[in-house]
C-alpha positions as CSV (number, residue, x, y, z in Angstrom):
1,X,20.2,-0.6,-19.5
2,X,20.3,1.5,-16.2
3,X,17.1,2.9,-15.3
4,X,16.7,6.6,-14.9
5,X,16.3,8.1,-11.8
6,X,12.9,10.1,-11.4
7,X,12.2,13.6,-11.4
8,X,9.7,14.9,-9.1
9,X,7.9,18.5,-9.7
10,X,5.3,20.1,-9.0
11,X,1.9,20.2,-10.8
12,X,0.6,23.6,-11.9
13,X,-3.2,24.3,-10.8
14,X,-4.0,24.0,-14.8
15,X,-2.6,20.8,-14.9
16,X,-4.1,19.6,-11.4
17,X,-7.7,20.8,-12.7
18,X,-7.0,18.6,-16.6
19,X,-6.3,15.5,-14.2
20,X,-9.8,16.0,-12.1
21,X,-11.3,16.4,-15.8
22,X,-9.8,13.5,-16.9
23,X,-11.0,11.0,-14.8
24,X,-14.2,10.2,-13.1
25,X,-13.1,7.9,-9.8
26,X,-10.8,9.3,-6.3
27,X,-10.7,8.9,-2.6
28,X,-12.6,10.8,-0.7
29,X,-10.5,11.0,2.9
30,X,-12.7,12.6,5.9
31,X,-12.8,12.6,10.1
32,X,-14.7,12.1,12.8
33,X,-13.8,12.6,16.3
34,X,-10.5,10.2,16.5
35,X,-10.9,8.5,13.3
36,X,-9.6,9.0,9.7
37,X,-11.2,7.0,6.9
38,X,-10.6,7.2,3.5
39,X,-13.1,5.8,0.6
40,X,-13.8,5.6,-3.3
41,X,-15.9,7.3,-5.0
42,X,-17.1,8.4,-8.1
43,X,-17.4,12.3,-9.1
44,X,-17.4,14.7,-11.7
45,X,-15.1,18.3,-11.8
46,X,-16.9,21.1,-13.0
47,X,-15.5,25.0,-11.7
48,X,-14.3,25.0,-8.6
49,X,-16.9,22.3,-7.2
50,X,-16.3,18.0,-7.2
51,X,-20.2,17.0,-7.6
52,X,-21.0,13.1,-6.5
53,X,-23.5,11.0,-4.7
54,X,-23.7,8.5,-1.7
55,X,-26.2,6.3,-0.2
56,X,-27.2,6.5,3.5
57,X,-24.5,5.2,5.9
58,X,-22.0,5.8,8.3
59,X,-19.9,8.2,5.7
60,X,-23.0,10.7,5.4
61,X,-23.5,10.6,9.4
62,X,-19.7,11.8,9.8
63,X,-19.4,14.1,6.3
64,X,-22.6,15.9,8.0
65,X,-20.5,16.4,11.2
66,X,-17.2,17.5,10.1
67,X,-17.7,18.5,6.2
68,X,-14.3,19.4,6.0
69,X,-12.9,16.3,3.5
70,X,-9.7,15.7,1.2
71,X,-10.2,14.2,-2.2
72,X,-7.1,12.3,-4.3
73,X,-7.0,11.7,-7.9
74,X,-3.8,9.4,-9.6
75,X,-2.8,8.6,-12.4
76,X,-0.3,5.9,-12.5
77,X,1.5,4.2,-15.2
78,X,4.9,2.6,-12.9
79,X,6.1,2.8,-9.4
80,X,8.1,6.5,-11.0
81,X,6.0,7.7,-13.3
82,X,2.6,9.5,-12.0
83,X,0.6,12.5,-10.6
84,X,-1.5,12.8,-8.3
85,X,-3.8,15.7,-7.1
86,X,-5.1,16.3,-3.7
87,X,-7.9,19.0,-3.7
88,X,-9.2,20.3,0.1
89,X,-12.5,21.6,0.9
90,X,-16.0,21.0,2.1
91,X,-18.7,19.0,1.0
92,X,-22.1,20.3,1.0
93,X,-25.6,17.8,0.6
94,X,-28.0,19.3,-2.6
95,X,-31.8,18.3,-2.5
96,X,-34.3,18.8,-4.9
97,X,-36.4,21.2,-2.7
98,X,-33.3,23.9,-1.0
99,X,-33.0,27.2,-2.0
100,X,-30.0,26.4,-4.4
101,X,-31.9,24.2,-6.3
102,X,-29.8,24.6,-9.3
103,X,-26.8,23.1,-7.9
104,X,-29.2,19.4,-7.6
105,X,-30.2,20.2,-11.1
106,X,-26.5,20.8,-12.1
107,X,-25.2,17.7,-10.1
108,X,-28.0,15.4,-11.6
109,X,-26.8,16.9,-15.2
110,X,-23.3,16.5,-14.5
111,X,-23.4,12.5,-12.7
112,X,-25.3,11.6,-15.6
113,X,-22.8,12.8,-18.3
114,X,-20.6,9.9,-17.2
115,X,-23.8,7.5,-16.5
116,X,-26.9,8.1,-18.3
117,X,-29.0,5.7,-16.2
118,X,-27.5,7.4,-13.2
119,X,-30.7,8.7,-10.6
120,X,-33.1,6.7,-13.5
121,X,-35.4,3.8,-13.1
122,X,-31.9,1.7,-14.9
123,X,-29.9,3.2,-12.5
124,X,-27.0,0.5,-11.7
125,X,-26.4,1.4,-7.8
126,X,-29.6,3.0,-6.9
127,X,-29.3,3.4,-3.8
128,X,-26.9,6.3,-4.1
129,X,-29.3,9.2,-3.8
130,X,-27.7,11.5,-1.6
131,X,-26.3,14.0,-3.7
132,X,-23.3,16.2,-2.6
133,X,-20.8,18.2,-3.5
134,X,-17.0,19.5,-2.3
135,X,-16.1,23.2,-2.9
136,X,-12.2,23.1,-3.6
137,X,-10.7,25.6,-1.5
138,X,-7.5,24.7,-2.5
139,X,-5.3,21.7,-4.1
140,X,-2.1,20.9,-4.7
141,X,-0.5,18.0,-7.6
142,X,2.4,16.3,-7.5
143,X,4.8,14.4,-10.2
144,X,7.3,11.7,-10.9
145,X,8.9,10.7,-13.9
146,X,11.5,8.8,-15.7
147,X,11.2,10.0,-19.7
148,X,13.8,12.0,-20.4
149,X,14.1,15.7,-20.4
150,X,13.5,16.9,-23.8
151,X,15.1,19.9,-24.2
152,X,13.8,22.6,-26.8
153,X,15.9,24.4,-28.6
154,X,15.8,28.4,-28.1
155,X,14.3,30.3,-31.3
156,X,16.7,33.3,-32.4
């Protein structure tokens, strides 16, 4: 059997925003001064905002510098067949006591519809208490695959 060649497209932005729903883990890319650095992390998609928390450490020091990150989500099931989702923006800290204390509230609501115990006494990494979150300016998705085209028929 000869394998198919891929097709690459496009994502639309409805599909792009269904991939952030789906899943709950990306890359977070950011700079500082000469350096690029790239790291996981765990989030959740809700409007136009990625909501997610840190602990203390050198990625806080340079996000509070130069706010302005990158943020990838894949989804890959062979070397030809995946998509992938790269949303831009800038990442802003939430605390309890700010003036848009609703957006804490929200973020605490939203971490803990994927982890119940996150920001609780049972909290499994409870260090990460810095609480953030990235405004998506704009994103863009890309796609490869190698099923094959199904074409639909045209209605009369």
């Amino acid at each position: 059997m000869t394998p198919k060649a891929p097709r690459f497209r496009s994502l639309a932005d409805r599909d792009c925003r269904a991939l952030l729903r789906r899943h709950h883990a990306g890359r977070l890319a950011f700079t500082f001064r000469d350096q690029a650095d790239i790291e996981p992390i765990s989030y959740v998609f809700e409007g136009e905002w990625l909501y997610a928390r840190t602990a203390p450490g050198t990625k806080l020091v340079k996000l509070r510098h130069h706010p302005w990150v990158a943020f990838e989500v894949d989804e890959i099931t062979g070397p030809f067949d995946w998509r992938s989702v790269v949303a831009y923006g800038t990442a802003y800290f939430l605390s309890a006591g700010a003036l848009d204390h609703r957006a804490y509230d929200t973020a605490i609501k939203l971490l803990q519809s994927i982890d119940p115990r996150a920001l609780t006494h049972e909290d499994l990494i409870p260090g990460r208490t810095t609480l953030f979150r990235i405004h998506i300016d704009s994103m863009t998705g890309r796609a490869a695959s190698t099923a094959p085209v199904v074409k639909q028929r045209r209605q009369s």
